[in-house]
C-alpha positions as a Markdown table, in Angstrom:
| # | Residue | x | y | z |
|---|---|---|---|---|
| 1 | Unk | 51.7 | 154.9 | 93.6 |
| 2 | Unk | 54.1 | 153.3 | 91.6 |
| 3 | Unk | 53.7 | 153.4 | 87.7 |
| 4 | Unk | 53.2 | 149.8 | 86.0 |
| 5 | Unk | 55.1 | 150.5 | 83.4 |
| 6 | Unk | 58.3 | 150.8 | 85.2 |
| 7 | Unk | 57.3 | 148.1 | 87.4 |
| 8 | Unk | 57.3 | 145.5 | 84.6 |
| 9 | Unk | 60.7 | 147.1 | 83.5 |
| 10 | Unk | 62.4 | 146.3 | 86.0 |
| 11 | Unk | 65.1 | 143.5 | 86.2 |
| 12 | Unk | 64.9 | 140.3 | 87.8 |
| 13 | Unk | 66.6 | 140.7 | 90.9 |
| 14 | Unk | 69.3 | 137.9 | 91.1 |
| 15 | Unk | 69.7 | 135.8 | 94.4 |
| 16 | Unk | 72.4 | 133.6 | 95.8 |
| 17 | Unk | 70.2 | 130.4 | 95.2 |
| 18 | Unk | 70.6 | 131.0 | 91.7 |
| 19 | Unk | 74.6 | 131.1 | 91.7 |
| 20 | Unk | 73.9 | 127.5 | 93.4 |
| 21 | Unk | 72.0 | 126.4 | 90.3 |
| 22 | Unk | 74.6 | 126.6 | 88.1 |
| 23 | Unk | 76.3 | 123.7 | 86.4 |
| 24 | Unk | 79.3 | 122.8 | 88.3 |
| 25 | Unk | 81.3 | 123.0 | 85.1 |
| 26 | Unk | 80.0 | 127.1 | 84.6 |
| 27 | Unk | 81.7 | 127.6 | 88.2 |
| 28 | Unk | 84.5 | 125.8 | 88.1 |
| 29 | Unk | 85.2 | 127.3 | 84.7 |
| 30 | Unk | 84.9 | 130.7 | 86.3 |
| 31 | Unk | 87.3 | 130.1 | 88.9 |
| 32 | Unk | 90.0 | 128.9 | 86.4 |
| 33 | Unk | 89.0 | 132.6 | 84.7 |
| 34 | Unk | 89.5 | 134.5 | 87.8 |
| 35 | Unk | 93.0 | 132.8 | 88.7 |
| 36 | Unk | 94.2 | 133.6 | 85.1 |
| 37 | Unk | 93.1 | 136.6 | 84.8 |
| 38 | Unk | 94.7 | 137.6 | 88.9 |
| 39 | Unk | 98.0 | 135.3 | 87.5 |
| 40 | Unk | 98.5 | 138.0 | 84.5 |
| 41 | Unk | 97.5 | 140.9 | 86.8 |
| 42 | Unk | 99.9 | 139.7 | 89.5 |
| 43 | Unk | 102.6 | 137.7 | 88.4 |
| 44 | Unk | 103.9 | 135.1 | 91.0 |
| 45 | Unk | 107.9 | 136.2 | 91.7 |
| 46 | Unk | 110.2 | 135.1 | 94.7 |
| 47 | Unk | 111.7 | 137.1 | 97.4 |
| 48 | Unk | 115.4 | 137.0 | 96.7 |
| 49 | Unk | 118.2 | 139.5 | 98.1 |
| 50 | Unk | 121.8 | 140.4 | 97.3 |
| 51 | Unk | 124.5 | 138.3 | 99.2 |
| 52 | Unk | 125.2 | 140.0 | 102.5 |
| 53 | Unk | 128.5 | 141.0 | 103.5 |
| 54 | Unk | 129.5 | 138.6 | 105.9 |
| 55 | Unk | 128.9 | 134.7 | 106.5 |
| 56 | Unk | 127.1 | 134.3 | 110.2 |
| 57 | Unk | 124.1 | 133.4 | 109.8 |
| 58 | Unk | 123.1 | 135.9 | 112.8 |
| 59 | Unk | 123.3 | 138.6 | 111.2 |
| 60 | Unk | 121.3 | 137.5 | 107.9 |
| 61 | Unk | 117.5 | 137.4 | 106.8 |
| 62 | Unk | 116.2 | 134.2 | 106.3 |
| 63 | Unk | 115.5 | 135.7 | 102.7 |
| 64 | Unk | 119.4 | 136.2 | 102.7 |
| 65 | Unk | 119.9 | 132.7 | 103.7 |
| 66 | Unk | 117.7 | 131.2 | 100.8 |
| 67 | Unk | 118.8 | 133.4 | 98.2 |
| 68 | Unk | 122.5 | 132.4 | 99.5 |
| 69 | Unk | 121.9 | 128.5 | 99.4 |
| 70 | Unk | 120.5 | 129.2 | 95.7 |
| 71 | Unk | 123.6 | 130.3 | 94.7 |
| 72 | Unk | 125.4 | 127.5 | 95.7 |
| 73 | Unk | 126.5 | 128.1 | 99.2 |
| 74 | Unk | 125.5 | 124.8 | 100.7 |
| 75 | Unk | 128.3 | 124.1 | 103.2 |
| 76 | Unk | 127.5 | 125.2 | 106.8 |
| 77 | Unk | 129.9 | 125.2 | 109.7 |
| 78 | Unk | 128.8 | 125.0 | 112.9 |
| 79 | Unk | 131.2 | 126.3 | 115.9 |
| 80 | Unk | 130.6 | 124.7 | 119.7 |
| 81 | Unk | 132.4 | 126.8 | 122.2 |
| 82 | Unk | 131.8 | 126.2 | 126.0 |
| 83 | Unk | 131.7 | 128.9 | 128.8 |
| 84 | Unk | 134.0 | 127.9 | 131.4 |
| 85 | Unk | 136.5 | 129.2 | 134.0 |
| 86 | Unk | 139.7 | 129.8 | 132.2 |
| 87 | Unk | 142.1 | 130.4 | 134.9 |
| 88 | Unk | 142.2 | 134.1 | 137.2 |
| 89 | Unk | 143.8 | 135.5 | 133.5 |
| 90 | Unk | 141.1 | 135.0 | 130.9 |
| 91 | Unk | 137.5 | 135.5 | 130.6 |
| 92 | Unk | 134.4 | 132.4 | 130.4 |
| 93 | Unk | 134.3 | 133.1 | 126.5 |
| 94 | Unk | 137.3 | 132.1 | 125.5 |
| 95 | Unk | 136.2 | 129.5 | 123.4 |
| 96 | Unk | 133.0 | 131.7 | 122.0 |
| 97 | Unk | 135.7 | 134.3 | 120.4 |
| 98 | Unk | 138.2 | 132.1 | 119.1 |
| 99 | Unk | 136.5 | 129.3 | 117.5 |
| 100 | Unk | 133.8 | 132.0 | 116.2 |
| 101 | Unk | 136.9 | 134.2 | 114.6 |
| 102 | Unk | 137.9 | 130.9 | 113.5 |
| 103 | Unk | 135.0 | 129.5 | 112.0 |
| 104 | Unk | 134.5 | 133.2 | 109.9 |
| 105 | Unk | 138.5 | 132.4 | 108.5 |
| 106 | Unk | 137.7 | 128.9 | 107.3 |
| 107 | Unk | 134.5 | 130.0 | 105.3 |
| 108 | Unk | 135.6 | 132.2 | 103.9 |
| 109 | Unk | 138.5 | 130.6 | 102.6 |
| 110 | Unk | 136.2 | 127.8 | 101.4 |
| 111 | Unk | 133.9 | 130.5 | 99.7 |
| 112 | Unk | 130.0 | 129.5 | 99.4 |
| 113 | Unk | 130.0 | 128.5 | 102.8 |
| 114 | Unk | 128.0 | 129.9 | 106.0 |
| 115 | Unk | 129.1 | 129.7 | 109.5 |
| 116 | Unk | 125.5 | 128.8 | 112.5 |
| 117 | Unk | 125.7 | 130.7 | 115.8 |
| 118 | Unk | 128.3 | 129.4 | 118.0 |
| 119 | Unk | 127.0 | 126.5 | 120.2 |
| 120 | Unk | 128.2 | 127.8 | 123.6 |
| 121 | Unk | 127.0 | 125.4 | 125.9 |
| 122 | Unk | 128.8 | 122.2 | 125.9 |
| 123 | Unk | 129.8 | 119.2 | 128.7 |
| 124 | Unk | 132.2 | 120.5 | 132.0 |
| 125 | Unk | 132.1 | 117.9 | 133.8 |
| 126 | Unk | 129.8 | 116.6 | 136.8 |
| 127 | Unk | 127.5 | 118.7 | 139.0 |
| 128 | Unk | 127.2 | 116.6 | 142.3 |
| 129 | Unk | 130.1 | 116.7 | 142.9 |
| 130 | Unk | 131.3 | 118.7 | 141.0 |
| 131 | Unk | 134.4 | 117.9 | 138.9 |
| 132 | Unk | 136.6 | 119.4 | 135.7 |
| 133 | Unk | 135.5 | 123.1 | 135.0 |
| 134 | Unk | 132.4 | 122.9 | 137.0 |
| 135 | Unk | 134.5 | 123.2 | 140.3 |
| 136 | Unk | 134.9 | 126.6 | 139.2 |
| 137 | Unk | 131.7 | 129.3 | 139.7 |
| 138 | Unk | 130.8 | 131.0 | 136.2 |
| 139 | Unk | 131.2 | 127.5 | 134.4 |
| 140 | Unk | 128.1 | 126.5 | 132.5 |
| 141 | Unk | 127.9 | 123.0 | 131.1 |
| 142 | Unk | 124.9 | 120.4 | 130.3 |
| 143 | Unk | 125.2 | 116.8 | 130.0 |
| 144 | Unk | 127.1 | 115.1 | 126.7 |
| 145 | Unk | 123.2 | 113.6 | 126.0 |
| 146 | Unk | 121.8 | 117.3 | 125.9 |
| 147 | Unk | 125.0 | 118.8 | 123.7 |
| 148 | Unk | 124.9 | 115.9 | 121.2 |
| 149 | Unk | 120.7 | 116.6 | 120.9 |
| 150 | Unk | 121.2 | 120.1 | 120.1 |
| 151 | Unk | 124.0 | 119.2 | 117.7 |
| 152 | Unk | 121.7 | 116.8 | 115.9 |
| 153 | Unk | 118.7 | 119.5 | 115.8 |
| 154 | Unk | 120.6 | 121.9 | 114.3 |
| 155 | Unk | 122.4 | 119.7 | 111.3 |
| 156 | Unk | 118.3 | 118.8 | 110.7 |
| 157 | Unk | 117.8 | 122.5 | 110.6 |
| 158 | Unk | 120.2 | 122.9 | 107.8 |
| 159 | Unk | 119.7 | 120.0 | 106.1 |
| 160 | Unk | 116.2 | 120.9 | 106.1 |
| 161 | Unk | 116.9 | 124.3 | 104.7 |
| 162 | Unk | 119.0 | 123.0 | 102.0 |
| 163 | Unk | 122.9 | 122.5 | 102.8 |
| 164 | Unk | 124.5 | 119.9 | 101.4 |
| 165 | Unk | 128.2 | 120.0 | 103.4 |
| 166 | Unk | 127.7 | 120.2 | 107.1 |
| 167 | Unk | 130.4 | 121.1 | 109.1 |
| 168 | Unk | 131.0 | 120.6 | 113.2 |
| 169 | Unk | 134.3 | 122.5 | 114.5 |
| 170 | Unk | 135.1 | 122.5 | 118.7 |
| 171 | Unk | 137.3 | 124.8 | 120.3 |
| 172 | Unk | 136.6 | 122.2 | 123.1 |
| 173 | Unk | 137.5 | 118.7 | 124.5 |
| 174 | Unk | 134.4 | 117.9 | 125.6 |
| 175 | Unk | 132.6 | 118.7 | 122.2 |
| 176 | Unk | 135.2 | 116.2 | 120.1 |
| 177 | Unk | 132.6 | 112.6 | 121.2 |
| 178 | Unk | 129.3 | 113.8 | 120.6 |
| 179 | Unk | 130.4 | 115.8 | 117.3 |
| 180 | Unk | 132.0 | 112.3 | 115.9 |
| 181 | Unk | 128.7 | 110.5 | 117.1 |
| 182 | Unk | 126.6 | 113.0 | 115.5 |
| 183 | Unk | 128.3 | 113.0 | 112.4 |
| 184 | Unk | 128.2 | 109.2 | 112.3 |
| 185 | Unk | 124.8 | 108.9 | 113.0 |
| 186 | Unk | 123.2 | 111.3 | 110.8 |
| 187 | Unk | 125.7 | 110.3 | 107.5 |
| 188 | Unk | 124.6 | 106.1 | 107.9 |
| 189 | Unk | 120.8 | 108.2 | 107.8 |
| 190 | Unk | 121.8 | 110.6 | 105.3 |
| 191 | Unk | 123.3 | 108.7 | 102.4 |
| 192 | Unk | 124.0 | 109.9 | 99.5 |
| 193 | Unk | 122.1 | 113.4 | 100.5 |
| 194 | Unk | 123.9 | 115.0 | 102.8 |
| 195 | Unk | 127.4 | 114.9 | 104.3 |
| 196 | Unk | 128.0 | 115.8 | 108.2 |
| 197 | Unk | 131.9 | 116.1 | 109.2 |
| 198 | Unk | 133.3 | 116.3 | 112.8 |
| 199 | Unk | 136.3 | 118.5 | 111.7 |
| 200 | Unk | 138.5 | 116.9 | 114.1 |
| 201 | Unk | 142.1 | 117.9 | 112.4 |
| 202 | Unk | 141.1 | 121.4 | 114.0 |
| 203 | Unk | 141.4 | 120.4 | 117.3 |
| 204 | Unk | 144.4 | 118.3 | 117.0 |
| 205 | Unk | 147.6 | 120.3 | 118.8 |
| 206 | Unk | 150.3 | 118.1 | 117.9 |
| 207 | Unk | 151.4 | 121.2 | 115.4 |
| 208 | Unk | 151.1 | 123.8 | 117.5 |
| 209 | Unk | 152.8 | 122.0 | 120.1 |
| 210 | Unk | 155.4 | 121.3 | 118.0 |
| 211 | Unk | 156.2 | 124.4 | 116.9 |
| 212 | Unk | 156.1 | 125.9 | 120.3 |
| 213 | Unk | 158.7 | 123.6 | 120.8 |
| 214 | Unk | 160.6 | 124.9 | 118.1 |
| 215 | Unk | 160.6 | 128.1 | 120.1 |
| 216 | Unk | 162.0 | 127.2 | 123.0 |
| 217 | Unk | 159.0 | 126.3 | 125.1 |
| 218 | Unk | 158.5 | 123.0 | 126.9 |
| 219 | Unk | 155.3 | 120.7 | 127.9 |
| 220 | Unk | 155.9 | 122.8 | 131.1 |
| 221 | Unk | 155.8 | 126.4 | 129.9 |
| 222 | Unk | 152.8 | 125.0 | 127.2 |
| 223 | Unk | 150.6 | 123.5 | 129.9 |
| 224 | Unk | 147.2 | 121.7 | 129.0 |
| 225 | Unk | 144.4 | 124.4 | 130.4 |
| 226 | Unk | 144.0 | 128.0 | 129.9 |
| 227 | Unk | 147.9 | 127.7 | 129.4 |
| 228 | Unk | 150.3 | 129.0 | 126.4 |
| 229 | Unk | 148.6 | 127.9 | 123.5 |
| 230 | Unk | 144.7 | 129.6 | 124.2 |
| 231 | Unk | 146.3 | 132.5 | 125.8 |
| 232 | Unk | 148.2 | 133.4 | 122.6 |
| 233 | Unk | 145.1 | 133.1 | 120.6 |
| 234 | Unk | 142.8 | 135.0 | 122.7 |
| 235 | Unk | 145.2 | 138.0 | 122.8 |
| 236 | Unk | 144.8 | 137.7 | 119.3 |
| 237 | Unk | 141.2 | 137.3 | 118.5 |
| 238 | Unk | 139.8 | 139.1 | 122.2 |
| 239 | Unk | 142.7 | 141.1 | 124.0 |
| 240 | Unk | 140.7 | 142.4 | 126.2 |
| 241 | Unk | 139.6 | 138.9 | 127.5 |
| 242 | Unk | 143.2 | 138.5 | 128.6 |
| 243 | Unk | 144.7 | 140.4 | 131.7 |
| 244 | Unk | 148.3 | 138.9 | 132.6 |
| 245 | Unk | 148.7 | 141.3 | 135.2 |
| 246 | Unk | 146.1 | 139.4 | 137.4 |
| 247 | Unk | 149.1 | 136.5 | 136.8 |
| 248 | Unk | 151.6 | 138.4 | 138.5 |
| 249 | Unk | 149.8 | 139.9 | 141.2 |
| 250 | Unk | 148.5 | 136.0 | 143.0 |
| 251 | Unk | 149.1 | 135.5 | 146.4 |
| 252 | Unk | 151.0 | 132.0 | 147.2 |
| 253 | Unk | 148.6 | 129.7 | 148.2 |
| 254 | Unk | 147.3 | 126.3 | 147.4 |
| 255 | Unk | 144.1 | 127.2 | 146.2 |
| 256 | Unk | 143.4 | 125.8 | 142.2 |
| 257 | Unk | 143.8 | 129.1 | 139.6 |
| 258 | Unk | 142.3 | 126.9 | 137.0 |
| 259 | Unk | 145.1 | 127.1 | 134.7 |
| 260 | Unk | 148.4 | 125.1 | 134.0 |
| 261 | Unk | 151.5 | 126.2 | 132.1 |
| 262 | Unk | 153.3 | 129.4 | 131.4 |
| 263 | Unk | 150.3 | 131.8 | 130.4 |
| 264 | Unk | 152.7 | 134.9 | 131.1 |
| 265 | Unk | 154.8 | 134.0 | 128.2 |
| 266 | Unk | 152.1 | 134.5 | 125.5 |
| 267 | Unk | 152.4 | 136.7 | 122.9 |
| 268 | Unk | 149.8 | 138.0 | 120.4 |
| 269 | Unk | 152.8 | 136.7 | 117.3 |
| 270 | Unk | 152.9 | 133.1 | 118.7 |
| 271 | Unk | 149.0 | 132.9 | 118.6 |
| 272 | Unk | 148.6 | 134.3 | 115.0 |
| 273 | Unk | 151.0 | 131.0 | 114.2 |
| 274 | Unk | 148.5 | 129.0 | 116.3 |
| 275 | Unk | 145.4 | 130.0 | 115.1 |
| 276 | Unk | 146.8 | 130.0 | 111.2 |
| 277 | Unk | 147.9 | 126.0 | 112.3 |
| 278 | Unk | 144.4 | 125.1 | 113.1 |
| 279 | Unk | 142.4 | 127.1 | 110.8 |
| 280 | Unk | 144.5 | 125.8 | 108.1 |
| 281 | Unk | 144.3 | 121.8 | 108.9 |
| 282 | Unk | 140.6 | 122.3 | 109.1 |
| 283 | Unk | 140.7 | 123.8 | 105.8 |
| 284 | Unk | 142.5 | 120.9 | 104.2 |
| 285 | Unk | 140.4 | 118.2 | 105.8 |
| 286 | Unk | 136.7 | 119.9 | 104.9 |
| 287 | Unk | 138.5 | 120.4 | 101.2 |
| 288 | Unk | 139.6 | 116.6 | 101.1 |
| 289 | Unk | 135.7 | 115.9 | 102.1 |
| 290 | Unk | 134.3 | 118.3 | 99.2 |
| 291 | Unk | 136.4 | 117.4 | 96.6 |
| 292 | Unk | 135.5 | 113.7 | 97.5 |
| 293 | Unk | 131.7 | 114.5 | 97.3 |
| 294 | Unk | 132.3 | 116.3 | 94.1 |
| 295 | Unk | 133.4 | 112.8 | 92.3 |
């Protein structure tokens, strides 16, 4: 049997109901008390990290991005490539390693900038029937439409993220259109936020050729395809992509190699002079942009 004493001790037992019958102001009042009280406990702080020792984004955090953009790197260069026969003397990438290479040169000359993955997958030609590149098996294009989309999703990506400067660089003829169209498009939307550049002075040959020239070679030794000119700058940025042996040793027939000039005559010394031509016009021309945006 229970003793009555402690029985009318004993302390009102409290219930949810009676939380509910609280003034609103008491709860709301404790609420602001909790938060304060867990804000001094646990003091809000952002997830930063030291800049990482390169400048693709590939190989960085998204932390590493952020923190990056913070301190002021807000240009972004974005590299298209293509995959694409490159005569019987040069591998599909040729385009992936040199403009890549090239893309990591010109940032970090610039400083504060950061280069995207390389967009590999650009316009060939036709499928049915086929025509340009895409007569040759291991070529993979997509139509100008789809390139130019991906293009425009990815400047979003980085505007969204923060850049201020974007930057589209093609190792490829096909790429040159859509990057201009892009650009145009998204700088009428983006006035006076951000600036999108279709680096064409990177593209442009007229140097190169030129000094070629000055060395002795001809239109016909320079060639237009897989020729003299990307030869020299593969062996330089991918030598093992380039195998002039396989040159030498085709049969005579009529069959199309894919390529057009001299190819045997390059030399890793005339494509450090070609890449150092178009790394250094696109240099000039995203610096002209920058210092314009600056005033």
């Amino acid at each position: 049997m229970s003793d009555p004493k402690w029985a009318a001790a004993a302390p009102e037992k409290t219930s949810w109901s009676s939380f509910s019958r609280k003034p609103v102001w008491q709860t709301i009042a404790l609420v602001g008390l909790a938060a304060a009280v867990l804000a001094i406990a646990f003091p809000h702080s952002t997830l930063t990290a030291p800049m990482p020792h390169t400048v693709d984004m590939t190989d960085m955090t998204w932390i590493e991005v952020r923190s990056a953009i913070e301190r002021g790197y807000t240009v972004a260069i974005v590299p298209s490539g293509g995959i694409e026969q490159n005569g019987p003397h040069m591998v599909l990438g040729k385009h992936d390693y040199i403009v890549h290479e090239n893309a990591n040169r010109i940032a970090q000359a610039l400083g504060h900038t950061l280069v995207t993955p390389v967009v590999s997958f650009v316009p060939e030609g036709d499928y049915q029937p086929a025509s340009d590149n895409m007569i040759f098996p291991g070529t993979l294009g997509v139509p100008e439409t789809v390139f130019a989309q991906v293009l425009e999703g990815v400047a979003r990506s980085l505007k969204s993220a923060g850049f201020k400067t974007i930057c589209f660089i093609g190792d490829h003829g096909g790429v040159q259109a859509s990057q201009a169209t892009v650009a145009a498009k998204l700088n009428r939307e983006w006035v006076g936020q951000v600036t999108v550049l279709n680096v064409s002075d990177y593209y442009a040959d007229e140097a190169q050729i030129k000094y070629l020239r000055e060395h002795g070679e001809t239109d016909a030794t320079i060639g237009s395809h897989a020729g003299l000119i990307d030869t020299s700058e593969l062996l330089v940025v991918h030598p093992q992509g380039v195998n002039l042996a396989r040159l030498a040793a085709l049969p005579m027939r009529s069959e199309d190699t894919g390529h057009s000039g001299a190819p045997m005559r390059a030399t890793a010394d005339y494509g450090k002079v070609l890449l150092d031509i178009r790394v250094n016009a696109a240099i000039r021309q995203i610096k002209a942009v920058l210092l314009k945006d600056k005033r």
